[in-house]
C-alpha positions as CSV (number, residue, x, y, z in Angstrom):
1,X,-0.3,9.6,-2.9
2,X,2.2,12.1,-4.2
3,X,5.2,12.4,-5.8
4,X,8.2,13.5,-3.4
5,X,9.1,16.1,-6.5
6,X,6.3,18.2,-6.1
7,X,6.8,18.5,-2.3
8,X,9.7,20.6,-1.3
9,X,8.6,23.9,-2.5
10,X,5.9,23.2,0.5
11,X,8.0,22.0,3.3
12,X,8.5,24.0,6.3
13,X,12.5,24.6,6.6
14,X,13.1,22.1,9.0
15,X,11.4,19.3,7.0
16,X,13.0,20.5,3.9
17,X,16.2,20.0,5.3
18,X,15.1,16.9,6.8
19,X,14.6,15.5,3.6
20,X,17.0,17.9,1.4
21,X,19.8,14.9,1.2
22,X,17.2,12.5,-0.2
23,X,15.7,14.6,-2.7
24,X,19.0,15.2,-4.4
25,X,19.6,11.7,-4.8
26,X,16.4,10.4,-5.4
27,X,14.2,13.0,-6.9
28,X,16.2,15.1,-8.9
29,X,16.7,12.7,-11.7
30,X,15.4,9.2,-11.3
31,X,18.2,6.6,-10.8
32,X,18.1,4.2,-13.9
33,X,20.4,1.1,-13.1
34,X,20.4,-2.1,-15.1
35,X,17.8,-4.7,-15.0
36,X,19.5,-7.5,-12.2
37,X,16.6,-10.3,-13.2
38,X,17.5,-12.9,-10.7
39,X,14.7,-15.2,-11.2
40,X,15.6,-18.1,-10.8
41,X,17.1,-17.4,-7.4
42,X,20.0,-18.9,-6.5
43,X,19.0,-22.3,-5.5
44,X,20.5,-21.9,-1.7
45,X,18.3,-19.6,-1.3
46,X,14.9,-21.5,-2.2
47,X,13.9,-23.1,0.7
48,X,10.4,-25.2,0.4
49,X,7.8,-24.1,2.8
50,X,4.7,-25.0,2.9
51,X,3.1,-21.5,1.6
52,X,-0.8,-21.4,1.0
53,X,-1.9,-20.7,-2.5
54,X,-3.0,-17.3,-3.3
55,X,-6.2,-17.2,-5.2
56,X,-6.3,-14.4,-7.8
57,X,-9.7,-15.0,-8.5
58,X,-10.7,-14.3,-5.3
59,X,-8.9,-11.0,-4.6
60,X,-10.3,-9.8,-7.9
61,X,-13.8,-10.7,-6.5
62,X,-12.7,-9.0,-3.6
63,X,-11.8,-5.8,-5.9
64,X,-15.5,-6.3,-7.5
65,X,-17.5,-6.1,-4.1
66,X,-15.6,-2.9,-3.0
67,X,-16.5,-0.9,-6.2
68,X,-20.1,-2.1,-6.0
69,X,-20.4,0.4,-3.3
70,X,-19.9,3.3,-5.1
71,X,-16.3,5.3,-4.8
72,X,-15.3,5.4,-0.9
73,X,-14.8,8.5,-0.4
74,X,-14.9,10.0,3.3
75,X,-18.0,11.4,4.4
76,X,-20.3,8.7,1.8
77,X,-22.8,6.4,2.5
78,X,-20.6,4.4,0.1
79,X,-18.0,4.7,2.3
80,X,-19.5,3.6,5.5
81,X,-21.2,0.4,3.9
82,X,-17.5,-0.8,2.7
83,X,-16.1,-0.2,6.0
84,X,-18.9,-2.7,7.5
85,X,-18.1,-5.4,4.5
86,X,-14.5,-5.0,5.5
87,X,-15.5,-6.1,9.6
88,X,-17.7,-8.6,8.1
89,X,-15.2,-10.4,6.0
90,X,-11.9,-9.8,8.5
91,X,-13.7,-11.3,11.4
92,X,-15.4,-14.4,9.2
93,X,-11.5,-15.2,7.9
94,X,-10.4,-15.2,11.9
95,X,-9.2,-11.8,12.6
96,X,-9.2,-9.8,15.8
97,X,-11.0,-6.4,14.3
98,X,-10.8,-3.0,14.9
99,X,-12.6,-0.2,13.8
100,X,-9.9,3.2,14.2
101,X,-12.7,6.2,14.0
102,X,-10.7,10.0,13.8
103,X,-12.4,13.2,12.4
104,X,-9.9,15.0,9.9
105,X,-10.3,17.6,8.4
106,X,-10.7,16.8,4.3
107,X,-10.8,18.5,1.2
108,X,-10.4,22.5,-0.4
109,X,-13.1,22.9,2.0
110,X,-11.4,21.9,4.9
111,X,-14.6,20.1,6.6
112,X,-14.4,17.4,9.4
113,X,-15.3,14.1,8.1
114,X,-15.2,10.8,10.1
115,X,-12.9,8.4,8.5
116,X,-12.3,4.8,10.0
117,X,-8.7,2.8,10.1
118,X,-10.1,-0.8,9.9
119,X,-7.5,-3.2,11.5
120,X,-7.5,-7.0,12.0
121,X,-4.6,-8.9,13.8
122,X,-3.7,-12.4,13.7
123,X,-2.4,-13.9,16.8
124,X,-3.0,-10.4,18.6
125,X,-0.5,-12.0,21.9
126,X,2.0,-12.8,19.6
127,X,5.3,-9.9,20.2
128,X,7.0,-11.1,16.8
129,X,4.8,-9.4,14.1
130,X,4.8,-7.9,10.4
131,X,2.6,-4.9,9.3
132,X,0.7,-4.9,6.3
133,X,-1.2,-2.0,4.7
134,X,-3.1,-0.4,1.7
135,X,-5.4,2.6,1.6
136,X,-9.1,2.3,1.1
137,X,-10.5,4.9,0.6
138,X,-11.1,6.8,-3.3
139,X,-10.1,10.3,-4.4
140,X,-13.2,12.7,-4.4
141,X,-12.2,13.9,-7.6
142,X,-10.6,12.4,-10.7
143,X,-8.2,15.5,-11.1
144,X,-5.7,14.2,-14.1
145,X,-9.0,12.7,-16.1
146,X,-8.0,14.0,-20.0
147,X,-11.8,15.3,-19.9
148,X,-11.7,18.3,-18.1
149,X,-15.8,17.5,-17.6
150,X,-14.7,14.9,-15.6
151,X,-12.5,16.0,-13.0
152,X,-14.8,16.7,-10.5
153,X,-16.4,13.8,-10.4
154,X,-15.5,11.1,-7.9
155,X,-12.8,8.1,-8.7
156,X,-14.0,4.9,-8.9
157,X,-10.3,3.9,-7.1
158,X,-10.2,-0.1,-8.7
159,X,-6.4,0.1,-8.5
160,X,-5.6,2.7,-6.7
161,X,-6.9,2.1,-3.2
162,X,-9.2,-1.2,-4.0
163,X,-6.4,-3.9,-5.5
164,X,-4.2,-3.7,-2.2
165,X,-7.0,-3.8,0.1
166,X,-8.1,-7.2,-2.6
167,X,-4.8,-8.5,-2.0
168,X,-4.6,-8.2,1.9
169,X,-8.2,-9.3,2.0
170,X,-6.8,-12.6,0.2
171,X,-4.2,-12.8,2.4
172,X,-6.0,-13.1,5.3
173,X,-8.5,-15.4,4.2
174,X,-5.5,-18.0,3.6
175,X,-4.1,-16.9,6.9
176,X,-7.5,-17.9,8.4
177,X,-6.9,-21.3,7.0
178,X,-3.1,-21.4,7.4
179,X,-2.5,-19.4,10.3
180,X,1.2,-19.0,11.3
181,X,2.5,-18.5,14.7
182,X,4.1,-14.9,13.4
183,X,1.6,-12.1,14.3
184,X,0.0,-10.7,11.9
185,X,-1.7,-6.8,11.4
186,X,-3.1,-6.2,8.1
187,X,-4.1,-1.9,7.8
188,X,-6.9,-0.9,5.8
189,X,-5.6,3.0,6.0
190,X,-8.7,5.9,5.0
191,X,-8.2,9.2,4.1
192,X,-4.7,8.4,2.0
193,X,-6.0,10.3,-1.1
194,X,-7.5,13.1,-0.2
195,X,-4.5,15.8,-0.6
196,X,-3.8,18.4,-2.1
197,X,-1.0,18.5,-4.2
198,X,2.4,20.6,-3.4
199,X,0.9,20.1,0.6
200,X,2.0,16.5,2.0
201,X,0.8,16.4,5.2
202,X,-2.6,16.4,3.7
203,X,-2.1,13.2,2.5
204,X,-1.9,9.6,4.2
205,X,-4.3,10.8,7.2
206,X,-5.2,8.1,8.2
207,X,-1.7,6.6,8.1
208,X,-0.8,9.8,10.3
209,X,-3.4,8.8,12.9
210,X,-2.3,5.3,13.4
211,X,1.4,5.9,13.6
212,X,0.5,8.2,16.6
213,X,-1.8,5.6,18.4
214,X,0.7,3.1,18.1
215,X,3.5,5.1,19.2
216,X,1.4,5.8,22.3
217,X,-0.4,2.4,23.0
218,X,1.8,-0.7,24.6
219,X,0.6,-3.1,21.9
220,X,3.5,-5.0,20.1
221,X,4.5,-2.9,17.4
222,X,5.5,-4.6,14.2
223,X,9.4,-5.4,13.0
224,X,8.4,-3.8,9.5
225,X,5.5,-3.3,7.6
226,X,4.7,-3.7,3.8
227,X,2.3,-1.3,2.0
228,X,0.4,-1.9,-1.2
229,X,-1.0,0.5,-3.5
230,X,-1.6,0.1,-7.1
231,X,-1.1,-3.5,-7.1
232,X,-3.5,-4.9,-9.7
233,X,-2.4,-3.5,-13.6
234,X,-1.2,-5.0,-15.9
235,X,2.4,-5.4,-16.5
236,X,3.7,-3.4,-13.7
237,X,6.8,-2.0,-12.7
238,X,7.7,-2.1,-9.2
239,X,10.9,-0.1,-8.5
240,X,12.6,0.5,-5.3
241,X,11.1,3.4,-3.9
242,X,12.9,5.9,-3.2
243,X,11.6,6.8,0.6
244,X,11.6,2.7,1.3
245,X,15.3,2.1,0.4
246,X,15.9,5.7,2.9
247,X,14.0,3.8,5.9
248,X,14.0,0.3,4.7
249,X,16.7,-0.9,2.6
250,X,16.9,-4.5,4.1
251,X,13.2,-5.1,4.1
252,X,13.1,-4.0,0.4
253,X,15.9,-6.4,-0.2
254,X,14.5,-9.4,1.1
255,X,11.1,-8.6,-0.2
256,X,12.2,-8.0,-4.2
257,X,15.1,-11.6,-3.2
258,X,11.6,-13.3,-2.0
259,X,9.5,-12.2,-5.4
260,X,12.7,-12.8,-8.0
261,X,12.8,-16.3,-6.4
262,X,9.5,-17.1,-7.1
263,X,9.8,-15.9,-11.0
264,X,8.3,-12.2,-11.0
265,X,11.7,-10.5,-11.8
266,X,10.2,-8.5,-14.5
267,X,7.4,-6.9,-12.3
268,X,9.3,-6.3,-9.3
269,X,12.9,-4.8,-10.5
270,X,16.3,-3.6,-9.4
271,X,15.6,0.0,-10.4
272,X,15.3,3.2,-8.0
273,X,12.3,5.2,-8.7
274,X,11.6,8.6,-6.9
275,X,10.2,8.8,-3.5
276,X,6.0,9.1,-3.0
277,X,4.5,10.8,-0.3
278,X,2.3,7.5,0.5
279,X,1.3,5.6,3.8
280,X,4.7,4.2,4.6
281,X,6.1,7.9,4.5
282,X,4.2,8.6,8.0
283,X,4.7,4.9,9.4
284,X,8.6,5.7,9.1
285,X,8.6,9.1,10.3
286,X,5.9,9.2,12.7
287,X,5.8,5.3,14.7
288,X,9.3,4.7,13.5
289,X,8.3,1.2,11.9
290,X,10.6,0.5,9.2
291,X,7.9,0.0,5.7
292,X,8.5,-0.1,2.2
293,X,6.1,0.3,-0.3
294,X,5.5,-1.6,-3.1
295,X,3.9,0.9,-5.9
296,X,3.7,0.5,-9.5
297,X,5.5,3.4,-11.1
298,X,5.9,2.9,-14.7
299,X,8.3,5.0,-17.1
300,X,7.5,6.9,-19.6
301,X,4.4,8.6,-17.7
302,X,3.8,12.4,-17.5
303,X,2.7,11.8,-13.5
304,X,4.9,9.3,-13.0
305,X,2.3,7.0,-12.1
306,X,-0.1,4.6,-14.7
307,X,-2.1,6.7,-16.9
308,X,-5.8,6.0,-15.6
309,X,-4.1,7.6,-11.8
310,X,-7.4,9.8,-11.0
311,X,-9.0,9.7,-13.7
312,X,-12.5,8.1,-13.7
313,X,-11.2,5.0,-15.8
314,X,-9.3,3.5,-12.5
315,X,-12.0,0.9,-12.9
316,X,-12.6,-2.8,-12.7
317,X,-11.1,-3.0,-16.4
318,X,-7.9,-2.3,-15.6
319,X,-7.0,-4.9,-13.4
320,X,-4.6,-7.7,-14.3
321,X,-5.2,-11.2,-11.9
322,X,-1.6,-12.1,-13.1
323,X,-0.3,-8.8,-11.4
324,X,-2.8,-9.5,-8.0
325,X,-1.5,-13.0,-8.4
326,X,2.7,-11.7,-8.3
327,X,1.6,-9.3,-5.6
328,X,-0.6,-11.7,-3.2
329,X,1.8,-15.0,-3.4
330,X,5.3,-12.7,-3.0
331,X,3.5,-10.7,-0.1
332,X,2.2,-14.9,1.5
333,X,5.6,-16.4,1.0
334,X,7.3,-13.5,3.0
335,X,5.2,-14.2,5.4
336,X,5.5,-18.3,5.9
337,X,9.1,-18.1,5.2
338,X,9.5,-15.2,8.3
339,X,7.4,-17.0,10.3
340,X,9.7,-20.7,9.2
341,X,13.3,-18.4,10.2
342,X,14.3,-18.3,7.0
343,X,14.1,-14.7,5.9
């Protein structure tokens, strides 16, 4: 992903003035608004549903068995044993699976590589259903590492890219065991991190590819979607991102009222952070699905992002189950409570 600030001197004229209005609001100088903590929620709004337990444990496992494949990057052997374990598990938890095969074309070199969208469905026939998404796939090269020996080598992508995918993977095992009547489609995007920086469309690939199939195909498309990326540090800070409050400002609402309620107020806050060029960019602009994105973008950064960002120490050290744990049990109860009619 990408900061929107590094974008604009790349946009064609029409896209900059496309997106002109939002960057002088939201990138020009981040919007810093006070801390609202409303956890507790009001108690009218805490209704008791009968929500599944999200096991940290097990998305952290879930984290472990991606990296023991090596970094997923496009084109890898790694990469095409993960997607396999992906099928595996989605279909043993109950999904309807699909593997999404395109052929970008990836990296400086500009080579075509096949890359692979893996999506599973719950209650496929259903027409009322949510989206949820994270990137799987691992940058080819750890270009911020502080070692300049190091930034060719390959990111081992725990966080970025392997802790949402952990989370949904959770989610869906409980929704295997606890499945609603609300549909369901949970996005394992490739070929997210790939880019090349100042140049966005070479980012979130395979995010572009899907949004196109969808806006073709006469499947039910999804009310809103919720993407996930960089989920799993420790003590994170999920602002309101600045291109989900442009295309989703009630879905970020709900979503930060749902995870105050439940008492993680100090991870996900009432602050406005700058824009990323992520997934959810293309699934607003592109299929016209309304998706926020829930991102940890902690202050005091030089990129804006946390400091082990594509670098070589994005590994299984840096994850936090307390952060999965906020992430996974917010992303379940939006879930039961939409599918209860009380969202």
């Amino acid at each position: 992903m990408m900061k929107c600030n590094s974008v604009a001197p790349q946009l064609s004229i029409l896209a900059f003035l496309f997106l002109a209005g939002f960057f002088l609001t939201g990138c020009g100088s981040e919007e810093r608004t006070a801390d609202r903590d409303r956890s507790p929620a009001d108690p009218k709004q805490i209704v008791e549903i009968n929500t599944p337990d999200f096991n940290a444990d097990s998305a952290f496992q879930f984290i472990a068995d991606q990296l023991a494949f090596g970094p997923r990057v496009p084109g890898t052997e790694s990469q095409l044993k993960c997607r396999d374990y992906f099928v595996e598990q989605m279909t043993r938890f109950g999904a309807e699976v699909e593997v999404q095969e395109f052929t970008p074309r990836l990296f400086e070199s500009q080579r075509s590589v096949r890359c692979f969208n893996v999506i599973s469905r719950f209650n496929p026939e259903n027409r009322n259903r949510i989206l949820l998404a994270a990137h799987w796939d691992s940058r080819y090269k750890a270009d911020h590492d502080p070692d300049e020996n190091m930034r060719d080598q390959p990111v081992p992508g725990a966080d970025d890219g392997a802790s949402g995918v952990a989370v949904l993977m959770e989610v869906a095992r409980q929704l295997g065991k606890n499945t609603p009547s609300v549909g369901v489609d949970i996005v394992f995007f490739d070929a997210e991190d790939q880019g090349e920086e100042g140049n966005y469309e070479t980012w979130g690939v395979g995010a572009q590819h899907w949004s196109r199939a969808i806006s073709r195909s006469r499947s039910p498309r999804p009310s809103y979607g919720i993407l996930l990326d960089m989920v799993g540090a420790s003590n994170p800070r999920f602002g309101r991102e600045g291109f989900s409050v442009r295309y989703a400002p009630d879905v970020v609402d709900k979503v930060w009222s749902v995870a105050q309620g439940l008492g993680y107020g100090r991870y996900f806050v009432n602050q406005s952070v700058d824009g990323v060029i992520d997934d959810h960019f293309f699934v607003n602009r592109i299929a016209n699905i309304p998706m926020i994105n829930i991102i940890n973008r902690p202050p005091g950064t030089q990129t804006g992002f946390v400091p082990h960002w594509h670098t070589v120490s994005d590994d299984l050290d840096v994850i936090d189950k307390r952060t999965l744990k906020a992430v996974g049990h917010t992303v379940l109860e939006v879930i039961f409570r939409e599918d209860a009619g009380v969202l």
